[in-house]
C-alpha positions as CSV (number, residue, x, y, z in Angstrom):
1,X,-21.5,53.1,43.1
2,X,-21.2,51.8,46.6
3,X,-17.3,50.2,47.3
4,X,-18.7,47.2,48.5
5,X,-20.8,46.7,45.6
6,X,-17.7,47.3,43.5
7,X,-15.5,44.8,45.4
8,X,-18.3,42.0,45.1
9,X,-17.9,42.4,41.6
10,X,-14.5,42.3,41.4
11,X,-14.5,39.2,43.3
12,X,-17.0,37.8,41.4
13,X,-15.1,38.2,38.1
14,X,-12.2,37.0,39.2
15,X,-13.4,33.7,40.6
16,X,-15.3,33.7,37.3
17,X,-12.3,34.2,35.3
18,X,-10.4,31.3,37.3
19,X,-13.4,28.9,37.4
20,X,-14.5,28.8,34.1
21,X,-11.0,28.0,32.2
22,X,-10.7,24.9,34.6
23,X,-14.3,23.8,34.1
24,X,-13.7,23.5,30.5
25,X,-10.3,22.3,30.5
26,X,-12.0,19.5,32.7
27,X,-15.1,18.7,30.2
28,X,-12.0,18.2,27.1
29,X,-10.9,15.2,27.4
30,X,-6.8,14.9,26.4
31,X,-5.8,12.2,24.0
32,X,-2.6,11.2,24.8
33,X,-0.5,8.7,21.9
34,X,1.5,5.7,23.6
35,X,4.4,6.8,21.8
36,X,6.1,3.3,20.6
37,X,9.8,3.2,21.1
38,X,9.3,6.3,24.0
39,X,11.5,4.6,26.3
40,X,14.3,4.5,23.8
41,X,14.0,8.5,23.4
42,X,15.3,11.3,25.0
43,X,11.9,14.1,26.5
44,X,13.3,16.8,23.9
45,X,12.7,13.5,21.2
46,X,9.5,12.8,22.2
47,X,8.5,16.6,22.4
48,X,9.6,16.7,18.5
49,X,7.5,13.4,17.7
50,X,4.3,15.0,18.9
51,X,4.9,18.5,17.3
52,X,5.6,16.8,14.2
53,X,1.9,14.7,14.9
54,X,0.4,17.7,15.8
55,X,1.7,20.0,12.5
56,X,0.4,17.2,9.9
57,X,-2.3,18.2,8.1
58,X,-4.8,15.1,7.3
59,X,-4.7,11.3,9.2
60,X,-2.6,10.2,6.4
61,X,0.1,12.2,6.9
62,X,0.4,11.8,11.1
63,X,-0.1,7.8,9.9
64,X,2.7,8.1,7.6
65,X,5.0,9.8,10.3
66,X,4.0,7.6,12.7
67,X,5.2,4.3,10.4
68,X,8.4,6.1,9.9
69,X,8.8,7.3,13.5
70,X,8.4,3.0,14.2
71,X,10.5,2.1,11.8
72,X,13.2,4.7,13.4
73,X,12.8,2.8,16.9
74,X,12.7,-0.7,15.5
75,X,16.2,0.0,14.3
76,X,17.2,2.2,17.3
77,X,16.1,-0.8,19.2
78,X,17.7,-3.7,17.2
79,X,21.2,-1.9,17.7
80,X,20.6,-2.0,21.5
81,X,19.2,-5.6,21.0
82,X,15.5,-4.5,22.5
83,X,12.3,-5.3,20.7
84,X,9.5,-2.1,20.2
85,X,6.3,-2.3,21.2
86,X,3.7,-0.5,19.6
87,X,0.2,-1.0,21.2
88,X,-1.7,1.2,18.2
89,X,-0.2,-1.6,15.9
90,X,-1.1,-4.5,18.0
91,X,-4.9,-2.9,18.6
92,X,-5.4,-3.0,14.8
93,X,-3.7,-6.4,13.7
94,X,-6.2,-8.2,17.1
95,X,-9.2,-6.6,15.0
């Protein structure tokens, strides 16, 4: 096999390998949570919060942490004497 023809397809494979992970991480839209009470949290908190989302098995159970992670804040947020918002909550009592 000629060199050249070799290096062309090296190339080629590489570009491919670095072009075709963006183009799909691109086409995959990322759903990202308003996390209510997030300003009263520290990053590592947060971090938990949405590994805890991500490890519940059915919408049930993320809805159930959820409620309890808003319930945590409201009171985190009383004792500061700050209200939480919560936007998801909001959305569903407009409908």
């Amino acid at each position: 096999m000629n060199i050249r023809v070799l290096i062309s397809l090296c190339v080629a494979v590489l570009f491919a390998a670095a072009v075709v992970p963006a183009m799909a991480a691109e086409s995959v839209p990322v759903q990202r949570e308003i996390i209510p009470g997030s300003e009263l949290m520290t990053t590592q908190e947060r971090e938990q919060y949405r590994l805890r989302l991500r490890g519940a098995g059915t919408a049930a159970e993320r809805e159930r942490l959820r409620a309890e992670h808003v319930k945590a804040m409201e009171a985190r947020a009383r004792l500061q004497g700050l209200r939480v918002s919560d936007p998801s909550r909001e959305r569903k009592e407009s409908k």
